[in-house]
Wavefront OBJ file of the C-alpha trace (Angstrom):
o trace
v -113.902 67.523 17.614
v -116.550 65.295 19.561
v -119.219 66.210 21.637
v -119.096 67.320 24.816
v -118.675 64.560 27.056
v -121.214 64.470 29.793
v -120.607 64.846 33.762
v -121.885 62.340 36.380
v -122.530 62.759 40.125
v -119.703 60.258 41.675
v -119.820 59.166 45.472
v -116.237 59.012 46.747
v -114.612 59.193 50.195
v -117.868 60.052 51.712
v -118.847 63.259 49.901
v -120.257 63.961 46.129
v -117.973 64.984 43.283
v -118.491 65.857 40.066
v -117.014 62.723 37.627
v -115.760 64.451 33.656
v -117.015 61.625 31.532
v -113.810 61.717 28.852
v -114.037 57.790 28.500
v -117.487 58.662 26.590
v -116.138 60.714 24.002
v -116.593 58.073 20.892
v -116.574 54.891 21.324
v -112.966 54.273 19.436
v -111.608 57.426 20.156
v -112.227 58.529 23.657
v -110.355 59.975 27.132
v -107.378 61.791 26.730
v -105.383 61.089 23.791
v -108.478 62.097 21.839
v -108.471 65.421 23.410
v -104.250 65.381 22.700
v -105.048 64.256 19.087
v -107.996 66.724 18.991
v -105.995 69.101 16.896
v -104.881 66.362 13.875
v -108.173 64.988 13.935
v -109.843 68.398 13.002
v -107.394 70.114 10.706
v -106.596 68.743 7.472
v -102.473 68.403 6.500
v -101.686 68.087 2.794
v -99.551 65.332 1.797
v -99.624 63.621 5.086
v -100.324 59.854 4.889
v -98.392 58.579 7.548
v -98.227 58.733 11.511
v -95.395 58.341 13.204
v -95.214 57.199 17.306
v -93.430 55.479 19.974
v -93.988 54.458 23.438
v -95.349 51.294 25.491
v -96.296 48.458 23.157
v -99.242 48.358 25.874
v -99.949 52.173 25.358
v -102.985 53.799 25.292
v -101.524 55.878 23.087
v -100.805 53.330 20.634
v -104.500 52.521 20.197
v -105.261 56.170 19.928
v -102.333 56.721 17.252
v -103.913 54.307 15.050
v -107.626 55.012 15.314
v -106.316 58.771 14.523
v -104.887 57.413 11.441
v -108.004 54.813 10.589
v -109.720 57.942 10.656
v -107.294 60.229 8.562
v -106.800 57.362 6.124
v -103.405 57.465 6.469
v -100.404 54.664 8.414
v -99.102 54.345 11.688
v -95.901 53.272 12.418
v -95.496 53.369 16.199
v -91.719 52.199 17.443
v -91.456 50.778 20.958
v -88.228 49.505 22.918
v -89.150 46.161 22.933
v -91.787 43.838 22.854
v -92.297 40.960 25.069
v -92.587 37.462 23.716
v -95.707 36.940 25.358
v -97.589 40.000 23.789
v -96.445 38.724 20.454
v -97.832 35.332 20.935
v -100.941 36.226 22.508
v -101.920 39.785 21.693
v -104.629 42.038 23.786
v -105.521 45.408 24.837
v -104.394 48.038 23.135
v -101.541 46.482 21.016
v -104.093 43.663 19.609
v -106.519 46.615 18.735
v -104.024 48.428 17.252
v -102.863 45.845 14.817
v -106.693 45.423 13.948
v -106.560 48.905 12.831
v -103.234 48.256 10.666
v -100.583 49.981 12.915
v -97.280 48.756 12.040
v -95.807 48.219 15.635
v -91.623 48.244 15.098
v -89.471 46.628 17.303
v -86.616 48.793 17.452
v -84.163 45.710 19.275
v -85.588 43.468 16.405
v -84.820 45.876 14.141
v -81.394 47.118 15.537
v -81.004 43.435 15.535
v -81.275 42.550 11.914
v -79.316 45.491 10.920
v -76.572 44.740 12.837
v -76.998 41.021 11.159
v -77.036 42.529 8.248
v -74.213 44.913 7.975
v -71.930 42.027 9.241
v -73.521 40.235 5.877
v -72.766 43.324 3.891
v -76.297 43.560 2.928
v -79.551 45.066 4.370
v -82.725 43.726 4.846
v -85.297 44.088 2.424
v -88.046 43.105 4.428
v -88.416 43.225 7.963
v -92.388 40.891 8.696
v -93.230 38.697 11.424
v -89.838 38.907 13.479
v -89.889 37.322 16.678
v -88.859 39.055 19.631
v -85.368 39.147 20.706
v -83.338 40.519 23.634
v -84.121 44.105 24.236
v -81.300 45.901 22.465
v -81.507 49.498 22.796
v -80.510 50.988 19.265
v -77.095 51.984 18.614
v -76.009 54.387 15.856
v -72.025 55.086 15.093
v -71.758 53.619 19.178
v -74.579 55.620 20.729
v -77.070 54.627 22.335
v -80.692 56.241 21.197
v -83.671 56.361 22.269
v -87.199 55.307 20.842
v -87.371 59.259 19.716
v -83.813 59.819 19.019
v -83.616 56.924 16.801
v -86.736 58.277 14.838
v -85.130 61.707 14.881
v -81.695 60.835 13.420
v -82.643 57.797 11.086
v -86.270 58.084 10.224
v -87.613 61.310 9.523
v -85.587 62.266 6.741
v -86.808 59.264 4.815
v -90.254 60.076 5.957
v -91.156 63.544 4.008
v -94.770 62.490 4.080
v -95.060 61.275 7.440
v -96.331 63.554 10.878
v -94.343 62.597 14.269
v -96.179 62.690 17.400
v -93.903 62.475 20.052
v -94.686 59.751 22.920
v -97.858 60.415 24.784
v -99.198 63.336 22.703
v -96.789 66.080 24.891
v -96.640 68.195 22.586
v -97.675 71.736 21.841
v -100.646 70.545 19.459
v -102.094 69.035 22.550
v -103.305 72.475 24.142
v -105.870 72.655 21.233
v -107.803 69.625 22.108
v -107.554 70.093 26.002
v -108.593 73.510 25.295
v -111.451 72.483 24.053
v -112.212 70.431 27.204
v -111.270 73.388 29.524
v -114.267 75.091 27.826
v -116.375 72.379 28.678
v -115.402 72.742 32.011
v -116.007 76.759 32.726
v -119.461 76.281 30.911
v -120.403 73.460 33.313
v -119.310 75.564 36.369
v -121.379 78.746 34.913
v -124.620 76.705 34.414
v -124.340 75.118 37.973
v -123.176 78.501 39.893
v -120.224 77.420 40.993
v -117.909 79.746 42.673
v -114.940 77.000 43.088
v -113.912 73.851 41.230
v -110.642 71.978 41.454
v -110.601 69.655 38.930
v -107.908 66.352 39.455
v -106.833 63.933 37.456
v -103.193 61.781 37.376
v -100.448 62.807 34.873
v -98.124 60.488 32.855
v -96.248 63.287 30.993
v -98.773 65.997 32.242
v -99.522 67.339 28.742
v -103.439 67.996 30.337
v -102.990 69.169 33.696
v -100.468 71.887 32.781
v -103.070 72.938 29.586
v -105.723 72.449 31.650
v -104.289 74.914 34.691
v -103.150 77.361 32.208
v -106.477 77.707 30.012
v -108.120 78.280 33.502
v -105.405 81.060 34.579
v -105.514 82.775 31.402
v -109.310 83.332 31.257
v -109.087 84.587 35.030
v -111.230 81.749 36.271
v -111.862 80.373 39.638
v -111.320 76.849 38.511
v -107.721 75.162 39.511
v -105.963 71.961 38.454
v -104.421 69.782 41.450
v -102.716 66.335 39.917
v -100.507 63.248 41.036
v -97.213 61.944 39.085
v -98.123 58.353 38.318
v -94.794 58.597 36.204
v -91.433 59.157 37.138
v -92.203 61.183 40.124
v -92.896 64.503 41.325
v -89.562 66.210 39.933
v -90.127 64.549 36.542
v -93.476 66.024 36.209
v -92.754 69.049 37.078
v -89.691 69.048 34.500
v -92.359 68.204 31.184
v -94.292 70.812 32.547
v -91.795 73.262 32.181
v -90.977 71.858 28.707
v -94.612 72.521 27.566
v -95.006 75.904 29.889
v -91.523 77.432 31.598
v -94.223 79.520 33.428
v -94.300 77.721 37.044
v -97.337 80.117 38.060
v -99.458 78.758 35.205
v -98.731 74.850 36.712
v -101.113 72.777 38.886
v -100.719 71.713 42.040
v -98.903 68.050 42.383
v -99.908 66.340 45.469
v -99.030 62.459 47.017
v -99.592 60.434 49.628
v -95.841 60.304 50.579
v -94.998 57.053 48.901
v -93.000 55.942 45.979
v -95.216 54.066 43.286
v -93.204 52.813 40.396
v -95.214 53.133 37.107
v -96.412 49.520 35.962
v -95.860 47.869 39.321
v -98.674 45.985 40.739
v -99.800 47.129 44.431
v -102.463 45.389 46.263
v -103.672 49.304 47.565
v -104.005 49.971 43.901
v -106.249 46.512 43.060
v -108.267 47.498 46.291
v -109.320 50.835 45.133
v -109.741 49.577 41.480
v -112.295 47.474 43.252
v -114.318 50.064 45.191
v -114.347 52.577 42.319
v -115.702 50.045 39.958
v -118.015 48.779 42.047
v -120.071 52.000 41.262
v -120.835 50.611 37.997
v -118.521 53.118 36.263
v -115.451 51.122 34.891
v -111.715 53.025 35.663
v -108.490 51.515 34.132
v -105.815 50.146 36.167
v -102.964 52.150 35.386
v -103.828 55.868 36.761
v -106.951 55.614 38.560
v -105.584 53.790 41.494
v -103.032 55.883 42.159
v -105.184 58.860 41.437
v -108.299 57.892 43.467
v -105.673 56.892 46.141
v -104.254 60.481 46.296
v -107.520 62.117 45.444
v -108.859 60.625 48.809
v -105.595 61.901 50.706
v -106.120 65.331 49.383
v -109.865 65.444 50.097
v -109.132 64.539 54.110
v -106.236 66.910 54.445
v -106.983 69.877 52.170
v -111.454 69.993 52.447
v -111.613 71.769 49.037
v -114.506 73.200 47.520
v -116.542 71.659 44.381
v -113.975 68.806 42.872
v -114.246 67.249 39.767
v -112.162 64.148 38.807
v -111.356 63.731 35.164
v -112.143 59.969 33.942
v -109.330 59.921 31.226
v -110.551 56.440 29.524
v -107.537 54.053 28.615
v -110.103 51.344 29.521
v -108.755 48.912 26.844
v -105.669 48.694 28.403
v -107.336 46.202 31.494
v -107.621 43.686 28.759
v -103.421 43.219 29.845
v -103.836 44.490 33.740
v -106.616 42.338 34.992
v -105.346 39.562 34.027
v -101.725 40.658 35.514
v -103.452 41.835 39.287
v -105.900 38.759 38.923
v -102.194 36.295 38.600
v -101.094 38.055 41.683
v -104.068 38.486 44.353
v -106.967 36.247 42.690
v -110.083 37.056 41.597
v -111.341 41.048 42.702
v -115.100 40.453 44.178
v -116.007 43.349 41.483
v -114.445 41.675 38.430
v -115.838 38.076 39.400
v -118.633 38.595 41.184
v -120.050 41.883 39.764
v -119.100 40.094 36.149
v -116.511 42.437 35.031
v -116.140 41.905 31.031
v -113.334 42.382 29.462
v -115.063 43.173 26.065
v -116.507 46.026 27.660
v -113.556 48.016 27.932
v -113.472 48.096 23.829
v -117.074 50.295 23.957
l 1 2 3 4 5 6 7 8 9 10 11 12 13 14 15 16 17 18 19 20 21 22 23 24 25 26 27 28 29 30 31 32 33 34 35 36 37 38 39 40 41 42 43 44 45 46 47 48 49 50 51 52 53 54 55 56 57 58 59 60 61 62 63 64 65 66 67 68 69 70 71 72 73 74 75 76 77 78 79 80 81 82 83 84 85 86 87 88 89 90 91 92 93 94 95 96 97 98 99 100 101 102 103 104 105 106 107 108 109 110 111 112 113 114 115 116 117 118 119 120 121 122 123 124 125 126 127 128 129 130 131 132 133 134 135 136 137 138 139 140 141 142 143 144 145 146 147 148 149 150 151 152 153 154 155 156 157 158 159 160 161 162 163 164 165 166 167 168 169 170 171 172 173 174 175 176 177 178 179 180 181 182 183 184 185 186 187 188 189 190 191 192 193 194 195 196 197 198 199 200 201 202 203 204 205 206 207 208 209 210 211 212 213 214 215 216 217 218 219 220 221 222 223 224 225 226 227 228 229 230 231 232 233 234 235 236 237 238 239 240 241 242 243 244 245 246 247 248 249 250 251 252 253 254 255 256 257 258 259 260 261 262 263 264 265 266 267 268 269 270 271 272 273 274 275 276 277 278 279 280 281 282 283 284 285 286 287 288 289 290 291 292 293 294 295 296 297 298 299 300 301 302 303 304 305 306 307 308 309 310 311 312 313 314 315 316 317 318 319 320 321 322 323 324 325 326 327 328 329 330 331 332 333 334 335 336 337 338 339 340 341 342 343 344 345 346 347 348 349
């Protein structure tokens, strides 16, 4: 496992917290999923040479999947939905760094797609390179409908005898090694600085850290308490992969929000606006979670006056090589990204 990443005094909402530097970690392996990944990266798994993923072609986890396998020497295949015609033609972020580190990325309409062409042929496809993207078909086996995950379930694995699935995001049980590992960090920096109380926040996609997190903190009968926002699917979906990954409720963090539905993806001028005064610290966020999370972080901080906070800076900075261009289409240039000269090629370091 890496280093332990270091902690920076962040000005926010008019008070000092305490900013968890995960984005530091390495420079091509860093913020959450390497914490997630922690546990493949450090133990070794005989006659593995394959990874095997799905999610977002625009995923951080994507790029994580297949610097964990650059690393392990073995493949990544990572199968998404879909991917738009666009990101084929002109790739960035985290899909174009991926495919620099030899990640095959499946299409699984393309590939539904040729099958189906195929069986009507009464042949099958020997090789499946360079397909263009097609309507998104979701994949269909004897007339149902699977998912990314189901399909790899029913139709891959069993060919695969040498390959390791990671389901989508990292939520899995192999996760709590690696966040362990940063809940560690965590205590230690509370016992050298004396402090009595700490609530550390962060947003959760499938809230593999925050419920690890909370229940590393519990267990060792610690002071320290994990308060999060759903930036996915909402409160009730959060609290539902927590209980996949814990069915002890006790042991899960707090969920807070600012009262308002955010739909994951969706560009909000409120979220572009904060992007803007966070960065304009000199300490570059992403654009996916850290709105929404400095958003609700400030909520909490006016209603609730906690003690010592500490916000977790999860990385995923590659993946503003696809937002800022996205917000920039939509409300112009941000003062921070044009005038403060904003780089896209910094996000890669």
């Amino acid at each position: 496992m890496f280093a332990n990443s270091p902690v920076d005094i962040f000005a926010f909402a008019g008070r000092e917290i305490f900013l968890k530097r995960d984005d530091l970690l390495h420079p091509a392996f860093s913020g959450n999923k390497a914490r997630k990944f922690g546990y493949f990266l450090d133990h070794e798994f005989a006659g593995i040479n394959k990874v095997i993923g799905h999610g977002s072609p625009l995923a951080n986890s994507l790029y994580s999947l297949s610097t964990l396998a650059k690393m392990k020497g073995w493949q990544c295949d990572f199968y998404v939905d879909h991917i738009a015609s666009q990101i084929v033609k002109h790739p960035t972020g985290n899909y174009a760094a991926a495919l620099a580190n030899g990640a095959n990325i499946i299409d699984l309409s393309v590939l539904m797609a040729q099958k189906q062409t195929f069986t009507h042929a009464q042949s099958e496809p020997q090789v499946l390179l360079n397909l263009k993207a097609s309507p998104n078909l979701t994949a269909q086996v004897d007339n149902v409908r699977l998912s990314c995950q189901e399909y790899i379930e029913a139709q891959v694995l069993a060919n695969e005898p040498t390959a390791l699935f990671i389901p989508e995001g990292g939520r899995c049980s192999y996760a709590e090694y690696g966040v362990n590992v940063l809940a560690q960090e965590i205590v230690q920096f509370a016992q050298a600085n004396d402090l009595v109380d700490l609530t550390v926040f962060l947003p959760s996609g499938t809230g593999t850290t925050a419920v690890f997190l909370n229940q590393y903190f519990i267990r060792q009968q610690t002071a320290i308490r994990v308060v999060t926002c759903a930036v996915v699917g909402g409160d009730d979906y959060l609290r539902l992969q927590f209980s996949m990954l814990n069915p002890n409720t006790l042991e899960h963090p707090q969920i807070v929000n600012v009262g308002k539905k955010y739909h994951f993806g969706k560009l909000y001028p409120e979220f572009y606006a904060m992007w803007q005064r966070i960065c304009a610290s000199g300490i570059q966020f992403e654009l996916l979670y850290d709105p929404l999370g400095f958003i609700v972080l400030e909520d909490y901080l006016q209603r609730s006056e906690p003690g010592h906070v500490m916000y977790l800076h999860q990385g995923g900075l590659l993946g503003n090589e696809t937002m800022l261009p996205r917000y920039q289409r939509k409300f112009g240039q941000s003062s921070y990204a044009h005038g403060a000269g904003y780089l896209l090629s910094d996000a890669k370091t």
